[in-house]
Backbone as CSV, one residue per row, in Angstrom:
resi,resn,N_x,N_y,N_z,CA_x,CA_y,CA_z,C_x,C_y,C_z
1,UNK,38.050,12.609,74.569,38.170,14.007,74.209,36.812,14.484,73.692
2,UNK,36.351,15.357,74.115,34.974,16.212,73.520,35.158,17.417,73.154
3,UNK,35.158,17.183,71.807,35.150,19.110,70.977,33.551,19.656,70.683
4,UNK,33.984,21.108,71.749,33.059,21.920,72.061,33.152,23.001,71.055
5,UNK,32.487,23.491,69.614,32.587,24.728,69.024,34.282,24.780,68.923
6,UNK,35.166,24.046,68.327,35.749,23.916,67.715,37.313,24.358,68.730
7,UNK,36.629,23.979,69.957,37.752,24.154,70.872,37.275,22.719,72.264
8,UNK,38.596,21.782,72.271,39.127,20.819,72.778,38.773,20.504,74.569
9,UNK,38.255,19.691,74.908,38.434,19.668,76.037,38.577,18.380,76.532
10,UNK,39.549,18.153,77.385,39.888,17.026,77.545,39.890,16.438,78.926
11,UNK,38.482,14.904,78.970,38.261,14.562,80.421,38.900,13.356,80.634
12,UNK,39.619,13.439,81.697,40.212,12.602,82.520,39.396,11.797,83.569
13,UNK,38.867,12.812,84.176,37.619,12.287,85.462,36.610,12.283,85.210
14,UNK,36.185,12.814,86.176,34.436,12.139,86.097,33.497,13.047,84.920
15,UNK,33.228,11.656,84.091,32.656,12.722,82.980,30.818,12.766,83.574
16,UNK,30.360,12.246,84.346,29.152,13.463,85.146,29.497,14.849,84.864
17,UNK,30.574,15.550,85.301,31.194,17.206,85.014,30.193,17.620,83.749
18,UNK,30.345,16.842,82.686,29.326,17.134,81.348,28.432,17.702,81.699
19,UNK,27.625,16.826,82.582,25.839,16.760,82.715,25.645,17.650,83.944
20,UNK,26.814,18.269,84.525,26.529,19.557,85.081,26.096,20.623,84.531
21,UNK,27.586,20.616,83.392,27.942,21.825,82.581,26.382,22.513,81.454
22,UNK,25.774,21.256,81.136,25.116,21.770,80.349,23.848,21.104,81.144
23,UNK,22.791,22.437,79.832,21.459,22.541,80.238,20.442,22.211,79.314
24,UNK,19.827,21.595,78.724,19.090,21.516,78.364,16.889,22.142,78.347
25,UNK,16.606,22.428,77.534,15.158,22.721,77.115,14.151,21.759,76.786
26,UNK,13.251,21.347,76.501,12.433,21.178,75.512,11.961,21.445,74.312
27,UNK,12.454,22.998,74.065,12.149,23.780,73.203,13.358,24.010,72.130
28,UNK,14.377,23.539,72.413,15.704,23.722,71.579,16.802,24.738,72.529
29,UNK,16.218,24.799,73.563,17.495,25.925,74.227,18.533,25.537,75.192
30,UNK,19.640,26.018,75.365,20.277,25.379,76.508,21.323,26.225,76.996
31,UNK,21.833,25.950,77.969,22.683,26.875,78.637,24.463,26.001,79.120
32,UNK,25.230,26.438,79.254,26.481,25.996,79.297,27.003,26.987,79.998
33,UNK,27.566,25.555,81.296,28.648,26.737,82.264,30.177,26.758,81.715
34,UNK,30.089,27.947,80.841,31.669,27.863,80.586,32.458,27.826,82.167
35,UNK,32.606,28.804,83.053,32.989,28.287,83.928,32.180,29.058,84.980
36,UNK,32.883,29.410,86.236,31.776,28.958,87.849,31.314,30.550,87.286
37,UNK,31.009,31.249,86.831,30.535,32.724,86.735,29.938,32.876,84.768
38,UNK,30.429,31.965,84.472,29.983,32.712,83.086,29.294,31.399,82.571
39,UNK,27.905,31.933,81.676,26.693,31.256,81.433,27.170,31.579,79.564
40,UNK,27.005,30.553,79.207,26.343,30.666,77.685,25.642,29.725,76.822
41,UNK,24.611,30.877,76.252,22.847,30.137,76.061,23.874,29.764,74.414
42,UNK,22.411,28.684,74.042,22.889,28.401,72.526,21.295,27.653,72.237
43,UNK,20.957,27.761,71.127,20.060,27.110,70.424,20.405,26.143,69.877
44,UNK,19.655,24.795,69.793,19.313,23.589,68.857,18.491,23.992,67.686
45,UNK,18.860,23.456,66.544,17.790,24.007,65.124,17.477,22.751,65.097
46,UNK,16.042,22.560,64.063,16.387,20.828,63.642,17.078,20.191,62.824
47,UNK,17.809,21.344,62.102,18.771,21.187,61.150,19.923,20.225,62.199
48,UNK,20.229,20.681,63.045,21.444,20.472,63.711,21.239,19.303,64.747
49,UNK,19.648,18.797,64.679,19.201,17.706,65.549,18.921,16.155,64.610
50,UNK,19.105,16.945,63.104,19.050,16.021,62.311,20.301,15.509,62.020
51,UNK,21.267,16.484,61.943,22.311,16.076,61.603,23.817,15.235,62.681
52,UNK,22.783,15.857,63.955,23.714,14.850,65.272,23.122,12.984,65.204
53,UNK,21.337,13.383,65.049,20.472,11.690,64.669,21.452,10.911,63.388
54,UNK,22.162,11.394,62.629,22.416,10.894,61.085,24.368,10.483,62.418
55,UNK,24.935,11.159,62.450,26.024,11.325,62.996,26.217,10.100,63.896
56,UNK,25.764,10.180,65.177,25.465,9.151,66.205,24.850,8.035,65.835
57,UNK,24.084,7.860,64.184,23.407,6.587,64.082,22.141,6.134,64.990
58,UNK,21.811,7.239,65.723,20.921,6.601,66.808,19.312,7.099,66.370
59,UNK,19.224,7.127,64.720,17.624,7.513,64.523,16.745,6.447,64.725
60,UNK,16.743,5.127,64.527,16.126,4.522,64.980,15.511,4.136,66.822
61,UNK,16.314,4.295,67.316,16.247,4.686,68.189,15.405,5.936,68.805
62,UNK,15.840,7.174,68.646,14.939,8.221,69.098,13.357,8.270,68.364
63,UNK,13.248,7.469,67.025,12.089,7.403,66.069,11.038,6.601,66.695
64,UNK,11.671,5.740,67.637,10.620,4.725,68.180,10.532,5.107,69.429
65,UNK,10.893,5.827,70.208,11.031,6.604,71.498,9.878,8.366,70.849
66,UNK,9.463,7.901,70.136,8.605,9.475,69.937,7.097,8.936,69.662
């Protein structure tokens, strides 16, 4: 199950579908196909990049990858 902004979505199949859906930046920006016609942008802060690194456990990791 992956909760998106506080609403549920639930994959059965092929979770590739994810790495369609979303878009990623360099810069903190990204885009999400809610569905086949509608786009929505969203920003990364580093507030919120710190707090997914602390979450996932994976700072060591991205710390030595920089």
């Amino acid at each position: 199950m992956l909760s998106i902004w506080g609403q549920q979505l639930i994959v059965n199949e092929d979770t590739n579908l994810i790495s369609k859906t979303f878009s990623f930046s360099n810069k903190g920006h990204g885009l999400y196909l809610v569905t086949p016609t509608e786009i929505q942008k969203f920003t990364v802060c580093q507030g919120f990049r710190k707090r997914i690194i602390t979450l996932l456990s994976i700072g060591d990791i991205i710390e030595d990858g920089q």
